[in-house]
N, C-alpha and C positions, 0 to 999 in steps of 0.2 A: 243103322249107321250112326245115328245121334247116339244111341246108347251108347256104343263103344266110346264114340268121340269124349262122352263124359265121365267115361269109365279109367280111361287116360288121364282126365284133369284130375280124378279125383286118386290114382295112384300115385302121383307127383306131389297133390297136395297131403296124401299121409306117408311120405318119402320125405318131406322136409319138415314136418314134425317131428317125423321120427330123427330127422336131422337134430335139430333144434332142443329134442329131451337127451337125446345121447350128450350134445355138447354138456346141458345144465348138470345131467350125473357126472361128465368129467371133470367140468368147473369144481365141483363140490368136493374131488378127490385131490385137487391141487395143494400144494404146501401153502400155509398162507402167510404170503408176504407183499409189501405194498405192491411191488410189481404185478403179484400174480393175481392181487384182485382188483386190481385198478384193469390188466388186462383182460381178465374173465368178467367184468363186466361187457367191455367193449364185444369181448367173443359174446354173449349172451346175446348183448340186443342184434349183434350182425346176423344170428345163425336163426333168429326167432325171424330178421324183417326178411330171409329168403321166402320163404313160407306164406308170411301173412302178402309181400307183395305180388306171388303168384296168384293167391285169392284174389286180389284187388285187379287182378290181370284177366283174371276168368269173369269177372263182372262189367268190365270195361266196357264204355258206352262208343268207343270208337277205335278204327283198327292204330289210328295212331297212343289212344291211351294205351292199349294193350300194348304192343311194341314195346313203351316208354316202361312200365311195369317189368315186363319181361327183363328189358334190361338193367332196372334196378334188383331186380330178384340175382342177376348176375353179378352183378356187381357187390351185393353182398355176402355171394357165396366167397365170392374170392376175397373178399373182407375176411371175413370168417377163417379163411386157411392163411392170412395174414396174421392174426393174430394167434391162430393156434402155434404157430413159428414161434412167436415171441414168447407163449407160457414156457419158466422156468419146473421142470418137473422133478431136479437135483438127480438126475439118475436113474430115475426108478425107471427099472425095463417095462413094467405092467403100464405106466402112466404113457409112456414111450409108444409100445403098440397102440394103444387105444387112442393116440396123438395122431397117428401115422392113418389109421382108422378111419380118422376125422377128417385126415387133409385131402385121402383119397376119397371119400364121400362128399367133402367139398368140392374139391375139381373134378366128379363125377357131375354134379349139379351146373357146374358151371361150362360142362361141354354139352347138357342139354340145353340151360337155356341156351345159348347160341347155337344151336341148331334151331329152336324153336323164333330165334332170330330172323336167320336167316329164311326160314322159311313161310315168316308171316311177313315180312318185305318184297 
């Protein structure tokens, strides 16, 4: 039973890497313009703290840090599909998919962790 349990952290935890490197190869396809890299920063660090604060979530010393983890890992996801809105892509239908890609893999993340909310309360 513990295996499985950890076999779960650990698909989520290469679920939002894999989040996190998709966003970085999309960043890097962006037109570069003040906007788009002042906001591909902000998408950068938002899409990276999903990830690293579900780790900090799986280490947690008490059911209220994890909680608090958990819901910052949420909160970033939806950071994350806020700021994918905001990159300017001029058009391009490829940049367009691969946006649309991200937003739904963003709000994918961000209806687990609030399950996983709700279910450690």
């Amino acid at each position: 039973m513990v295996e499985i349990q950890n076999s779960k952290h650990y698909d989520l935890e290469e679920r939002t890497l894999g989040f996190a490197k998709a966003v970085r190869a999309f960043v890097n396809k962006l037109p570069k313009s003040i906007p788009n890299i002042e906001n591909g920063k902000q998408l950068t660090r938002s899409s990276g703290s999903v990830g690293a604060n579900y780790i900090e979530a799986n280490e947690s010393l008490s059911k209220k840090d994890f909680a608090m983890r958990i819901m910052i890992s949420r909160k970033e996801a939806k950071e994350s599909r806020y700021w994918l809105q905001l990159i300017d892509i001029q058009e391009n239908d490829i940049l367009e998919k691969e946006r649309q890609s991200l937003v739904k893999e963003a709000t994918e993340l961000m209806m687990i962790f609030s399950a996983i909310m709700r279910k450690s309360t």
